[in-house]
C-alpha positions as CSV (number, residue, x, y, z in Angstrom):
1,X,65.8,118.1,94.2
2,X,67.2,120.4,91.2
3,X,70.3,122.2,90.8
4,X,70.1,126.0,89.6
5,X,72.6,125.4,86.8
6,X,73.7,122.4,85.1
7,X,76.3,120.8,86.7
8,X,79.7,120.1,84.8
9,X,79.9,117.6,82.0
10,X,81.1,113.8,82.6
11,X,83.6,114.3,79.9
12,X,85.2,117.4,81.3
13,X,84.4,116.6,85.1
14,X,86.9,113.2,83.8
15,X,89.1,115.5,82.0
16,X,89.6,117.8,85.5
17,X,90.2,114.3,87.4
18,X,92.8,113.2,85.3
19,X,94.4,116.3,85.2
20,X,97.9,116.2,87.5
21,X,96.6,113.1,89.4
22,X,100.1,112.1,90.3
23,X,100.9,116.0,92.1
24,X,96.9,115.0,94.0
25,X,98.2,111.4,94.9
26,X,101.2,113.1,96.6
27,X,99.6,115.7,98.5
28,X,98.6,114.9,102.0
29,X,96.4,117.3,105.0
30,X,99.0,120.3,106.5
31,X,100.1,119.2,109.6
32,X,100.0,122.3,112.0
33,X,100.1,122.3,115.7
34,X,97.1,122.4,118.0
35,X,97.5,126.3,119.1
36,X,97.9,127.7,115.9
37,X,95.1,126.3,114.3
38,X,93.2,127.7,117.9
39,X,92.6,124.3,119.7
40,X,94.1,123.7,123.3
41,X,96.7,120.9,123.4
42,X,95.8,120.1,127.3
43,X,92.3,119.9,125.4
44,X,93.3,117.1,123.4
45,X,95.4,115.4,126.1
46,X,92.6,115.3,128.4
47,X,90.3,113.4,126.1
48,X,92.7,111.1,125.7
49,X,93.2,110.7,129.4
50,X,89.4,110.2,129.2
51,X,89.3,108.2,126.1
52,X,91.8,105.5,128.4
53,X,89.4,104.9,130.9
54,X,86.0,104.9,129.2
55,X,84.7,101.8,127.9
56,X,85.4,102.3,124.4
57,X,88.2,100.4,122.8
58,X,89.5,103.3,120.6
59,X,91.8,102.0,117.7
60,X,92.5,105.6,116.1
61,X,91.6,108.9,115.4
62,X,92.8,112.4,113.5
63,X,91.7,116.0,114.2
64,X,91.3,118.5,111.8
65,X,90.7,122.1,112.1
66,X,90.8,124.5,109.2
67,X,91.5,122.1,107.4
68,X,94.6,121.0,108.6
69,X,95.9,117.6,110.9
70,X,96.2,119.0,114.3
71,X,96.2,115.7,116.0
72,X,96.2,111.7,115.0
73,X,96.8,108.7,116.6
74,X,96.7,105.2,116.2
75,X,96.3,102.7,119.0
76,X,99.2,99.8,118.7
77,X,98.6,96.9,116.9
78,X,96.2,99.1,114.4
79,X,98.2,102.0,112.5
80,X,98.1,104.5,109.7
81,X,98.4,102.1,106.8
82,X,95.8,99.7,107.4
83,X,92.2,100.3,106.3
84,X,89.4,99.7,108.6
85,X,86.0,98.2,108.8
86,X,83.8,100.9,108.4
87,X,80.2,99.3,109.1
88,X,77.7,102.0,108.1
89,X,79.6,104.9,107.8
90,X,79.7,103.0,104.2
91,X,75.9,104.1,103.8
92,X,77.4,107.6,103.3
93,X,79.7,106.6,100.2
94,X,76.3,105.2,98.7
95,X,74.4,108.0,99.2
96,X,77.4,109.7,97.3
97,X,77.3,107.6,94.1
98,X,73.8,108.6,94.2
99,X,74.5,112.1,94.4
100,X,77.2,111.6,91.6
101,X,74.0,110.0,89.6
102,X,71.8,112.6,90.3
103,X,74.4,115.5,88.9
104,X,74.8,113.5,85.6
105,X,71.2,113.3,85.5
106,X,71.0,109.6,85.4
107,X,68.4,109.5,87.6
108,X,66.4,111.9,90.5
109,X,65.5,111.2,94.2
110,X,61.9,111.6,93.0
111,X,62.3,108.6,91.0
112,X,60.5,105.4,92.1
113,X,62.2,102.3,93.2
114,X,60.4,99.9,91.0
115,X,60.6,102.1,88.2
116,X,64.7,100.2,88.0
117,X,64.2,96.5,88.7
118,X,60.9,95.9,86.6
119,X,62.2,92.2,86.6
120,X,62.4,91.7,90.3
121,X,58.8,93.3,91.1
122,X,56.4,91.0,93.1
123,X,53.3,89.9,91.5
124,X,51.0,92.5,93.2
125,X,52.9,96.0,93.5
126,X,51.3,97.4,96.4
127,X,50.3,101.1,96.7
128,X,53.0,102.1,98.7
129,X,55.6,100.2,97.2
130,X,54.5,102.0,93.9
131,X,55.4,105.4,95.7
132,X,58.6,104.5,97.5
133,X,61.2,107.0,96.2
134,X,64.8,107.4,95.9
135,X,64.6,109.6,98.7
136,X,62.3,107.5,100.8
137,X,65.2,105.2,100.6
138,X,67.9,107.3,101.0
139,X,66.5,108.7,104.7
140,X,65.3,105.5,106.1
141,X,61.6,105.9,105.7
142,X,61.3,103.0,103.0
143,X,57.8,102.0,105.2
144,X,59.3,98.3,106.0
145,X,58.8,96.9,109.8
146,X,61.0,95.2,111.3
147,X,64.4,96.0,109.7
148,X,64.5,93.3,106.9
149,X,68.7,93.2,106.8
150,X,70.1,90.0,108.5
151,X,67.1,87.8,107.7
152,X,66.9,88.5,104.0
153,X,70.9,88.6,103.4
154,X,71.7,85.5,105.8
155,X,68.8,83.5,103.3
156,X,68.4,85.2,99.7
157,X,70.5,85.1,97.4
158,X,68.6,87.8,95.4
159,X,68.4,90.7,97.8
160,X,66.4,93.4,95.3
161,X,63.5,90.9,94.7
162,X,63.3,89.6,98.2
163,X,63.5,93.5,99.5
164,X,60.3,94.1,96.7
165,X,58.7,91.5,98.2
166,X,58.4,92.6,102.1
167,X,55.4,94.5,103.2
168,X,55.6,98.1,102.9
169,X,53.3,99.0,106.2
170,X,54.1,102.8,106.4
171,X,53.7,105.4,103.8
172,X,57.3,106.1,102.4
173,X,58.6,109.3,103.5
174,X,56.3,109.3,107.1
175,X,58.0,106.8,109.3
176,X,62.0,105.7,110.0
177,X,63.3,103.0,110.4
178,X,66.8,101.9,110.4
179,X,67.2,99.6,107.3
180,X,70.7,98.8,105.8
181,X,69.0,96.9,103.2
182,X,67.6,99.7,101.7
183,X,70.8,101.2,101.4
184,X,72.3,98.0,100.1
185,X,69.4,99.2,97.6
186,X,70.5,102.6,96.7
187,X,73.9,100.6,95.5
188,X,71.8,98.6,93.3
189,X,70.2,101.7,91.5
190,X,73.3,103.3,91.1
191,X,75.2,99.7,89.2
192,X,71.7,99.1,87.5
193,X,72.0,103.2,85.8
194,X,75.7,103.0,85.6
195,X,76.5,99.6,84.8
196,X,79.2,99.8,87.3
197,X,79.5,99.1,91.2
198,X,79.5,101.8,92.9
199,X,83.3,101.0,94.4
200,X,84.1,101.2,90.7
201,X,81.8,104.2,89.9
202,X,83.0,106.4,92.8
203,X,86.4,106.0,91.6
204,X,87.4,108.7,88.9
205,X,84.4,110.9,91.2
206,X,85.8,110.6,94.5
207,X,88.3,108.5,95.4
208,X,91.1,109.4,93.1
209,X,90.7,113.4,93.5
210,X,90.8,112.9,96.8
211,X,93.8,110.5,96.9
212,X,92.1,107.6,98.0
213,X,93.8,104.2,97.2
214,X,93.5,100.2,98.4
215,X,90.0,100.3,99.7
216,X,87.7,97.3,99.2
217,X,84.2,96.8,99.4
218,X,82.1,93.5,99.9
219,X,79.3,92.5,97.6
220,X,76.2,90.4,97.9
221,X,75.5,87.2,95.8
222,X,74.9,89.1,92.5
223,X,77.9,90.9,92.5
224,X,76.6,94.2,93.9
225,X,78.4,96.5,96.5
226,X,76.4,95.9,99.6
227,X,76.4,99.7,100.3
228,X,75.1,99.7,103.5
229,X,77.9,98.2,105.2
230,X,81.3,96.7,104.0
231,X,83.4,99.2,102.7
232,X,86.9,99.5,104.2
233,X,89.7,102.2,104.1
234,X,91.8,104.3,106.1
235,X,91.6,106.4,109.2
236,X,92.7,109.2,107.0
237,X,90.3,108.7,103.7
238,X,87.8,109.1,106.6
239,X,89.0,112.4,108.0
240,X,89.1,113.3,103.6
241,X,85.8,112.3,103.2
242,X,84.4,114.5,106.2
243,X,86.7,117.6,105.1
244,X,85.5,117.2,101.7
245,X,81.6,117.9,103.3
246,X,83.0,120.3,105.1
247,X,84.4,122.2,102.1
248,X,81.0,122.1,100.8
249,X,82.0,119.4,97.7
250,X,84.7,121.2,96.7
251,X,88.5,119.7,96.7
252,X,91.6,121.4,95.6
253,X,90.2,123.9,94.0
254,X,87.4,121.9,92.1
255,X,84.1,121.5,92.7
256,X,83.8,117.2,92.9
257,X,80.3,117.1,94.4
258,X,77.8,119.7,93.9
259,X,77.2,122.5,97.0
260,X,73.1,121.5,96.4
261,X,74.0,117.9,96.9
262,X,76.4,118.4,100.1
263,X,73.5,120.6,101.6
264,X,70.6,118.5,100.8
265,X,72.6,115.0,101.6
266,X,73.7,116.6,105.5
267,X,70.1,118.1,106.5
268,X,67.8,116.3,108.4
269,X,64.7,114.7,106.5
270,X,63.5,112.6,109.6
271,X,63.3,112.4,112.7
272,X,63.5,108.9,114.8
273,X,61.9,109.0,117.7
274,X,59.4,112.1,117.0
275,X,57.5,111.2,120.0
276,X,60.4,111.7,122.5
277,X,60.4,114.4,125.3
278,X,62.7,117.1,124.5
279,X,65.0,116.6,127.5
280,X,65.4,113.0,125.6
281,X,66.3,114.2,122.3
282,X,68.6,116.9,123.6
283,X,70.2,114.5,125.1
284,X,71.1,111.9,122.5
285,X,73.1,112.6,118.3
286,X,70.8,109.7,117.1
287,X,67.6,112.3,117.6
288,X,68.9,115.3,116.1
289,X,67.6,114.3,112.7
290,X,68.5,111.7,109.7
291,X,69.3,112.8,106.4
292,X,70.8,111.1,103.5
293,X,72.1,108.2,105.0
294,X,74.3,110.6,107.8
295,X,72.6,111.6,111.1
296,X,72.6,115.2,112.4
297,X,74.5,115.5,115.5
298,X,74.2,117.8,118.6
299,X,76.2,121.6,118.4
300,X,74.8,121.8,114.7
301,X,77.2,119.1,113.5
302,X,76.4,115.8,111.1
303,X,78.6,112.7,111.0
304,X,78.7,109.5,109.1
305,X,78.2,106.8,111.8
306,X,79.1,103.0,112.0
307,X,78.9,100.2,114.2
308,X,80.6,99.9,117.1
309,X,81.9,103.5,117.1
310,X,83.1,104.4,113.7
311,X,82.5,108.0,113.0
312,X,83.2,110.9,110.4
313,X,82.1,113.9,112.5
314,X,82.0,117.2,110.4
315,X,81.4,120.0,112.5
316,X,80.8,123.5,110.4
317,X,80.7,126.1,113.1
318,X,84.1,124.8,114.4
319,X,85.7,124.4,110.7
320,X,86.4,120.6,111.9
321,X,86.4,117.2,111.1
322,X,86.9,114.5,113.2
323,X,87.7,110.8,112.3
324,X,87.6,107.8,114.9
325,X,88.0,104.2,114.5
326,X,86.9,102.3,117.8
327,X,84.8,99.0,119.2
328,X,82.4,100.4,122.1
329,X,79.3,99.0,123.1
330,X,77.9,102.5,124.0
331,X,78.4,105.1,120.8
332,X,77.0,107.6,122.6
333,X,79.3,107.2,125.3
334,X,82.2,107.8,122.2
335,X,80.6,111.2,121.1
336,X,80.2,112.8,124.7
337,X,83.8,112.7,125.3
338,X,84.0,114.5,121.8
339,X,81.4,117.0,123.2
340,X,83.2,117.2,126.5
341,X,86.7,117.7,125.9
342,X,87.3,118.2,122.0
343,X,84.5,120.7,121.5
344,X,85.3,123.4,124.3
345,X,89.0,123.2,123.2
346,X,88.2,125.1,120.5
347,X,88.5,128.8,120.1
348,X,88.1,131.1,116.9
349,X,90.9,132.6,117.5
350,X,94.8,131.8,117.3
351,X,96.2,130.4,120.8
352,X,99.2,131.2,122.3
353,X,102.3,128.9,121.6
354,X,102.1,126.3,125.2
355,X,104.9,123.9,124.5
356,X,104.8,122.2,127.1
357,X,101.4,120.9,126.4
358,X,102.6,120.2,122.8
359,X,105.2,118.0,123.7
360,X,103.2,116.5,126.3
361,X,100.1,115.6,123.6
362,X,103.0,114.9,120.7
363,X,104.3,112.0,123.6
364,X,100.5,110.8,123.9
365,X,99.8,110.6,120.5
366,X,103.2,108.4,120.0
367,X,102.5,106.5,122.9
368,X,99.0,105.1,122.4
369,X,98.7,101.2,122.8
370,X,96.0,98.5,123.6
371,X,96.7,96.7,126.2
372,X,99.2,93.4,125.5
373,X,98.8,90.6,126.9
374,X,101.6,90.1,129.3
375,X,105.0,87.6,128.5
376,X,104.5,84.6,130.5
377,X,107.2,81.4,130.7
378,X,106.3,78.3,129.5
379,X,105.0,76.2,132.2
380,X,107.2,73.3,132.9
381,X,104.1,71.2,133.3
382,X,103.1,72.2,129.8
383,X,106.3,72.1,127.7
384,X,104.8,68.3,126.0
385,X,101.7,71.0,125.2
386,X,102.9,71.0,121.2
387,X,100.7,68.4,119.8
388,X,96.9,68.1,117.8
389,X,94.0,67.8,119.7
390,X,90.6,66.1,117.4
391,X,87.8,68.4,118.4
392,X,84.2,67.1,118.7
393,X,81.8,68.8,116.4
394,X,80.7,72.0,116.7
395,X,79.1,74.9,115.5
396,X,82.0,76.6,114.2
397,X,83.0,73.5,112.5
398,X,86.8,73.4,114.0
399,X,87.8,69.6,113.4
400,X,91.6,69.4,115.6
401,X,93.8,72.2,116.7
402,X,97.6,72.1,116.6
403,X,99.8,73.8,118.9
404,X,103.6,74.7,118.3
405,X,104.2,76.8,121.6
406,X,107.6,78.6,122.7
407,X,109.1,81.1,125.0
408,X,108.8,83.5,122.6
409,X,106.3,82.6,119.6
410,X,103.3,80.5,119.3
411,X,102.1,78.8,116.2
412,X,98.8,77.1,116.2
413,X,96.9,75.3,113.5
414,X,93.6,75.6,112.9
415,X,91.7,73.0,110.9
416,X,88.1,73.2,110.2
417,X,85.9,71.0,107.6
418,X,87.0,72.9,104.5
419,X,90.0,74.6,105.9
420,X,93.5,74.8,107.3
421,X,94.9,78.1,108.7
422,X,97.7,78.9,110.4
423,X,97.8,81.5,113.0
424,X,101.1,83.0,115.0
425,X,101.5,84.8,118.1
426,X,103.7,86.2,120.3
427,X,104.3,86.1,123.7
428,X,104.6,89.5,125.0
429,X,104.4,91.2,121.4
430,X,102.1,91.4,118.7
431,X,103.1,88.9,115.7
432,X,101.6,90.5,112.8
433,X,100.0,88.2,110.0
434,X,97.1,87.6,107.5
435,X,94.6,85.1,107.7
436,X,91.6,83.8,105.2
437,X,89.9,83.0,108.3
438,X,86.8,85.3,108.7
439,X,87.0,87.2,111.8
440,X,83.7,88.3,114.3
441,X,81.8,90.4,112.5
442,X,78.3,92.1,112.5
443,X,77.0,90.7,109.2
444,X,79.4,87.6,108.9
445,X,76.0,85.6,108.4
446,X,75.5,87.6,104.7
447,X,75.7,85.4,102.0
448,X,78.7,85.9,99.9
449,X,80.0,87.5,103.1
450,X,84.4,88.7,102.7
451,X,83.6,87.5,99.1
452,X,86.3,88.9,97.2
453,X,88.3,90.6,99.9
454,X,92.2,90.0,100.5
455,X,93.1,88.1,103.3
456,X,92.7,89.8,106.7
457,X,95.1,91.1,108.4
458,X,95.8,89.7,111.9
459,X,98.0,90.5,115.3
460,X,98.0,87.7,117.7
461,X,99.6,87.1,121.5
462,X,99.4,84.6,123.9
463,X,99.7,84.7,127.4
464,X,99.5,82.1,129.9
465,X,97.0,82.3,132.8
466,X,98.4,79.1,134.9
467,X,100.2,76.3,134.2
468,X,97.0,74.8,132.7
469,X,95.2,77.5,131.0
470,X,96.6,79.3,127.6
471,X,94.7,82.5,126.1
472,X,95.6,83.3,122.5
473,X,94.3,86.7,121.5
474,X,93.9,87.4,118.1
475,X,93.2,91.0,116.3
476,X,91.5,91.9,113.2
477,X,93.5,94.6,113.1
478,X,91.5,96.1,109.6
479,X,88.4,95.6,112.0
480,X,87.1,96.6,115.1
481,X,87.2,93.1,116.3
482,X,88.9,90.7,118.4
483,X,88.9,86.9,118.4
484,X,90.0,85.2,122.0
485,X,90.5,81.4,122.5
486,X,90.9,80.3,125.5
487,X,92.5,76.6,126.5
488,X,92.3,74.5,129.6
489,X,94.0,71.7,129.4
490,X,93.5,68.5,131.6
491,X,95.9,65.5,130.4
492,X,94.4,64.1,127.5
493,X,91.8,66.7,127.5
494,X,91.3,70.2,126.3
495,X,88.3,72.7,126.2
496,X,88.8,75.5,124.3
497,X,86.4,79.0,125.3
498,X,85.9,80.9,121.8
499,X,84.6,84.7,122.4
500,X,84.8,87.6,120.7
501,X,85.2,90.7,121.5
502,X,81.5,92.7,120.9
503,X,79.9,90.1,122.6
504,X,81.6,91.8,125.8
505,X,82.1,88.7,127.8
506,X,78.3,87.7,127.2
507,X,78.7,84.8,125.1
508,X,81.1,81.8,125.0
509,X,81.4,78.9,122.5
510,X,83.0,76.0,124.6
511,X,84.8,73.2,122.6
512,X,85.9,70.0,123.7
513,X,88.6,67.9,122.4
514,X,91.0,64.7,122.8
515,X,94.8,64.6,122.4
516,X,95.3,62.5,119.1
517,X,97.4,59.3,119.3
């Protein structure tokens, strides 16, 4: 792609950055009311009502119309503060740095892949791996099959050469295919022309105009953002970044990302499932189109899109952005109650003042909660329960569990073959905490997986489903995910159920273990 005029200067786009940073750090999104802005309270209120009974754990979302909050909520234990696994949504932040790179002209879409890692190549460069572009890369039509991501980061330790080295079956540019290793890619490019990850790079560009602080980012063995999935940040920096396409690049007043890059990176290059009858594609947002690592959505909108129901939806004929956090095993499910309820609640015009649905939504929005598990007395047949238990071996490699059980908090201790953590929960609250234990995750087999991120932060609650069988529940509350042990004890004996949560009750790890003398 090329820009009409030259785009501003690094030195002076750094001078407009620094310029009054502390008045940008301070400024937060207008709040305004639903009515003014011309969205229907009862609107809102009823996709809430309908977001309670689907199937999709929500953990938080935030409305914005014209550019102001009309609505936000967070779903009790997760709240405002606390960033929030984004899964792929981080392929969008990538594809940024990239368009950051491609304004200072340190490199174009058109430019090859090999033409940046000549010391990773294979020994035969095939011909389609000669012509896979930027842009191949950047709208999922690298020409790779299957989807290369969990068997090459789970093994490698050098991701670029190992992705260099896979089969490249499809002409780039002709076939898609969802690959988060080709983004991971893209973040290599942009540190290899840069000489900076692109957490660090995106910085003075994006994050601090935008008043974006505390996010992290994993990294792969060499020390390379992984880009395709493990950025985290807040509910808010999400609704930012979406408002910030919305506004066509432009942010307080300045341009940050150029209009061409903002059109070219939201319009679709590819389309999935080409083949599909039209009833099927009008029917689902993941056949509306691909672009630069965002999908096209239905009623002309685009979003930013992550596992498990994390979305950035930008929606230009509506002059709104929406941002939810969630875990849901049906995403689709997610964005028809946006379609249903959101979407016909707004109106071009000004609405007229309804208080009563105001207060009504303000009470909702105050009120939202996952469900807790519920205070339960210590059995009397239990109360000798605060002991260790030896644990056979196992494929999570948990050696003995402590317990340290009362009527109103719960300590347990967790020791595996390298570690010891210590995990707390209440009994008919959350008790918040941090862990270094890793928690359930998508891509928890990646090597250098959580390398270099802060310990996690936990909310944990027991509950007591008979006098023999104790559940400890514990949230990864800067996740989607939930880890649930389950403990039956017999005497002696204990077996302990480990699931969690996006496994949906499929899948179990049973541990057995012996009271130690």
């Amino acid at each position: 792609m090329t820009f009409q005029k030259p785009f501003i200067t690094v030195s002076l786009l750094f001078m407009l950055l620094n310029f009054n940073v502390t008045a940008q750090k301070k400024e937060a999104f207008i709040q305004s009311d639903p009515e003014s802005e011309g969205v229907s309270s009862d609107g809102i209120s009823k996709f809430l009502n309908a977001a309670s009974k689907s199937k999709t754990e929500f953990h938080s979302f935030m409305m914005l119309r014209h550019g102001k909050v009309i609505a936000q909520g967070w779903w009790n234990p997760y709240s405002a503060e606390l960033k929030h696994t984004l899964y792929s949504c981080s392929k969008s932040f990538t594809a940024t740095a990239i368009g950051f790179a491609v304004s200072e002209k340190r490199l174009t879409v058109n430019d090859k892949v090999i033409s940046f890692f000549p010391d990773n190549l294979p020994d035969t460069v095939s011909n389609y791996l000669s012509e896979l572009t930027v842009k191949d890369v950047l709208s999922m039509s690298d020409g790779q099959d299957p989807d290369p991501t969990s068997s090459i980061t789970s093994r490698d330790s050098n991701w670029v050469r190992s992705f260099l080295k896979l089969p490249v079956l499809y002409k780039p540019g002709t076939k898609f295919l969802y690959n988060s290793l080709g983004t991971y890619m893209l973040s290599a490019i942009v540190q290899k022309v840069t000489g900076q990850k692109v957490i660090d790079y995106l910085q003075p560009r994006l994050f601090v105009p935008l008043g974006i602080e505390g996010i992290d980012w994993e990294v792969d063995p060499k020390g390379i953002n992984t880009g395709g999935w493990g950025l985290r940040l807040k509910t808010g920096d999400m609704a930012k970044f979406g408002q910030l396409f919305l506004q066509k690049g432009k942010w307080n007043g300045q341009q940050i990302l150029p209009v061409a890059w903002v059109n070219e990176a939201s319009t679709a290059k590819i389309i999935q499932h080409p083949d599909y009858a039209k009833t099927k594609q009008d029917s689902s947002d993941w056949e509306q189109g691909y672009c630069y690592q965002m999908w096209r959505c239905r009623h002309n909108a685009f979003r930013a899109d992550g596992a498990f129901g994390q979305f950035i939806i930008v929606m230009p004929d509506e002059d709104a952005v929406i941002a939810i956090t969630a875990e849901t095993s049906n995403m689709q499910d997610e964005l028809n109650l946006v379609w249903q309820y959101l979407l016909p609640a707004m109106h071009k015009i000004k609405l007229p003042v309804n208080k009563p649905a105001a207060a009504t939504l303000k009470q909702q929005l105050s009120a939202l909660a996952l469900p807790l598990p519920a205070k339960t007395s210590l059995p009397i047949a239990t109360t000798n329960l605060n002991k260790t238990f030896l644990i056979e071996p196992n494929e999570k490699h948990i050696q003995s569990l402590s317990f340290n059980i009362h009527n109103n908090t719960g300590d347990v201790t967790l020791q595996t073959d390298t570690m010891v953590y210590q995990l707390a929960f209440g009994n008919g609250n959350w008790q918040a905490g941090t862990t270094t234990k890793h928690g359930p995750s998508l891509v928890a087999g990646a090597k250098a997986s959580f390398v270099g991120l802060p310990p996690l932060k936990i909310a944990g609650a027991y509950s007591w489903k008979d006098e023999h069988s104790l559940v400890l529940t514990l949230r990864y509350i800067e996740s989607p995910h939930t880890e649930k042990f389950t403990c039956y004890l017999d005497g002696k004996n204990i077996r302990i159920d480990v699931e969690n949560s996006f496994d949906y009750g499929s899948k179990k790890t049973s541990l057995k273990g012996l009271e130690k003398e």
